[in-house]
N, C-alpha and C positions, 0 to 999 in steps of 0.2 A: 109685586112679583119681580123677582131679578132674572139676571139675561141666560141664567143655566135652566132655571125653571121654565122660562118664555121657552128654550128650545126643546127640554123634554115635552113640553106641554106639544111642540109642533111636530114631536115624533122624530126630531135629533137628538141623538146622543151628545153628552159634550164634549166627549172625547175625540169623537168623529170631526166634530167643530173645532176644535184644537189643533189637530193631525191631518188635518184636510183643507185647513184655512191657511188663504196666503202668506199670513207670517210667517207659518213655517214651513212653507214653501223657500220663501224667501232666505229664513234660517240654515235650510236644507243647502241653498245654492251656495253660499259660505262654504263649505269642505264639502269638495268638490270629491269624489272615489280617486284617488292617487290609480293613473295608467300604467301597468307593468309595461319594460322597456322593450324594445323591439329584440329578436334575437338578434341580430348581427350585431348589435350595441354591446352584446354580454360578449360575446365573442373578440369583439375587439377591445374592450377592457381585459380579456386576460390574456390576450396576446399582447399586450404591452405589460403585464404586470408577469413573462416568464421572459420576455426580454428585460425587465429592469432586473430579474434576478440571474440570469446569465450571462449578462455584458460581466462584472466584475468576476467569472470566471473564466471567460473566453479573455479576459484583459490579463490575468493571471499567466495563460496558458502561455498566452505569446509573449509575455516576456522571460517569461521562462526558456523558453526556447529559443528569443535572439540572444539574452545576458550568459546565460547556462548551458546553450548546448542542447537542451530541450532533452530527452531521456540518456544519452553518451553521457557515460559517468567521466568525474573527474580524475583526472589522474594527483594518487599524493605518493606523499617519501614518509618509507616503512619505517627508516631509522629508528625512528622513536619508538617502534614498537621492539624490533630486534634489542636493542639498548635495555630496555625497561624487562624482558625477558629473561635474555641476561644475567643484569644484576639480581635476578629473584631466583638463576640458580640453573638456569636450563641450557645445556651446549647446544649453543644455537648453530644453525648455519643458514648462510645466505649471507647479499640477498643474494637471488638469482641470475644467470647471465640470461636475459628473455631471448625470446626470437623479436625477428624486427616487427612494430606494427603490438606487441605486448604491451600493456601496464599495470602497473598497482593502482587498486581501486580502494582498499580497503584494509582494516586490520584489527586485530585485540588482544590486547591482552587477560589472561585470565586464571583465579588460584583456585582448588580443587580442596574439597573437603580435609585430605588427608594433607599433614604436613610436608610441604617442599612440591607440593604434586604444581605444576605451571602448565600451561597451555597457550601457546602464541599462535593465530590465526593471520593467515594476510590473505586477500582476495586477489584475482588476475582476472583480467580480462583480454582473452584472445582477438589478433587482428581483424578476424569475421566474429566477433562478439560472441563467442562462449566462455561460459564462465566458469573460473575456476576457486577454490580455497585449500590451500595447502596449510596445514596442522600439524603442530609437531608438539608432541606433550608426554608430561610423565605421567598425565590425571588417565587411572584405566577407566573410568565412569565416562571421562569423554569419548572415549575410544568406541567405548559400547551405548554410546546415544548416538555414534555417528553410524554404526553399519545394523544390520538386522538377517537374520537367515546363515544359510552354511555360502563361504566364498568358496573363486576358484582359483587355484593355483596358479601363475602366470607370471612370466619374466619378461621384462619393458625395459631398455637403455641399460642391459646387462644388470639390472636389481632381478632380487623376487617379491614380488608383492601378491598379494590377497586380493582377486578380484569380488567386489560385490555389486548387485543388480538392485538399487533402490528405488523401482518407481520410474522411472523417466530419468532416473540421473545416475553415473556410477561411481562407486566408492572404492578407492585402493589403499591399503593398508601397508606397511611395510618396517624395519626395524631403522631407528633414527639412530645420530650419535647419543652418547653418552646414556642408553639405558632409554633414550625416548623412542618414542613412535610416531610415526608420521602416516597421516590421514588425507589425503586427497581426495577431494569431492568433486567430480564437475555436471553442470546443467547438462540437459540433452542436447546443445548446441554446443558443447564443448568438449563432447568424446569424441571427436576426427581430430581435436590437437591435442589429445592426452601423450603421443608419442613424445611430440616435442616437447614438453612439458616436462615428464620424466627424463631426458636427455638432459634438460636443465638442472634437475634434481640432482641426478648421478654424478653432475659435472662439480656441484658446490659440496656433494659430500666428500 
């Protein structure tokens, strides 16, 4: 009689003898149930893992702001957009004689579907920081992606210009040299200097 028979004979199973005998007891004590981590352990692992990921953009931010100036745009020279204008055909005028505390931020040049049609953009930036873009073009497609609705009629620095209302920001229209048009756009923080603005204008045409 072998030792599986001897235990059914004593009314053991041998499976029970198996699963219930030291061995694997012993077996069992080898892998051990892995303890889930405490909470503040998880928590402190991802409070270092949204710092590792925001130091390289708060490092970004600040030197941005001591090398750059941090959002104060920079000031450039229009020349090369007046120039490049220009020679593509457009009587230009400018640049402008600013108020103090004024600059050039910006600029483009740009050709219009129909032949000779040019459009020259430059941006300003008033000394309390509203902004401006002055436009002068022969393209009428510009003309009409820049305003929307009926304007009002109204004279600024002895011109007449087309007022229009777009949103938070206003749009003036008006006739340029040589056959063009000029388009002035400013941000909502820059219609209290639209006066002086157009005095500029009136002054270079």
């Amino acid at each position: 009689m072998d030792a599986k028979e001897a235990r059914e004979d004593s009314g053991e199973s041998y499976e029970s003898a198996v699963t219930d005998g030291p061995q694997y007891a012993e077996e069992s004590a080898e892998y051990p149930r892995r303890a889930s981590r405490p909470k503040y352990r998880r928590w402190r692992d991802m409070s270092w893992s949204l710092l590792v990921l925001m130091l390289p953009i708060a490092l970004f931010f600040g030197a941005w702001k001591v090398f750059f100036g941090g959002p104060q745009a920079r000031e450039i020279d229009p020349s090369e957009y007046y120039s490049t204008a220009e020679n593509a055909g457009l009587d230009v005028f400018g640049p402008l004689d600013l108020p103090d505390g004024w600059k050039v931020v910006g600029g483009g040049v740009s050709h219009g579907d129909e032949e000779g049609a040019v459009t020259l953009r430059i941006g300003y930036l008033a000394a309390d920081d509203g902004g401006f873009q002055v436009m002068q073009t022969t393209d009428e497609s510009a003309v009409e992606d820049a305003v929307s609705g009926d304007g009002d009629s109204i004279t600024e620095a002895g011109m007449d210009w087309t007022e229009y209302d777009s949103g938070g920001s206003q749009v003036w229209v008006s006739d340029g040299p040589g056959g063009s048009t000029l388009v002035v756009t400013a941000d909502e923080d820059g219609v209290p200097d639209w006066p002086a603005l157009a005095e500029a204008i009136q002054t270079a045409l």
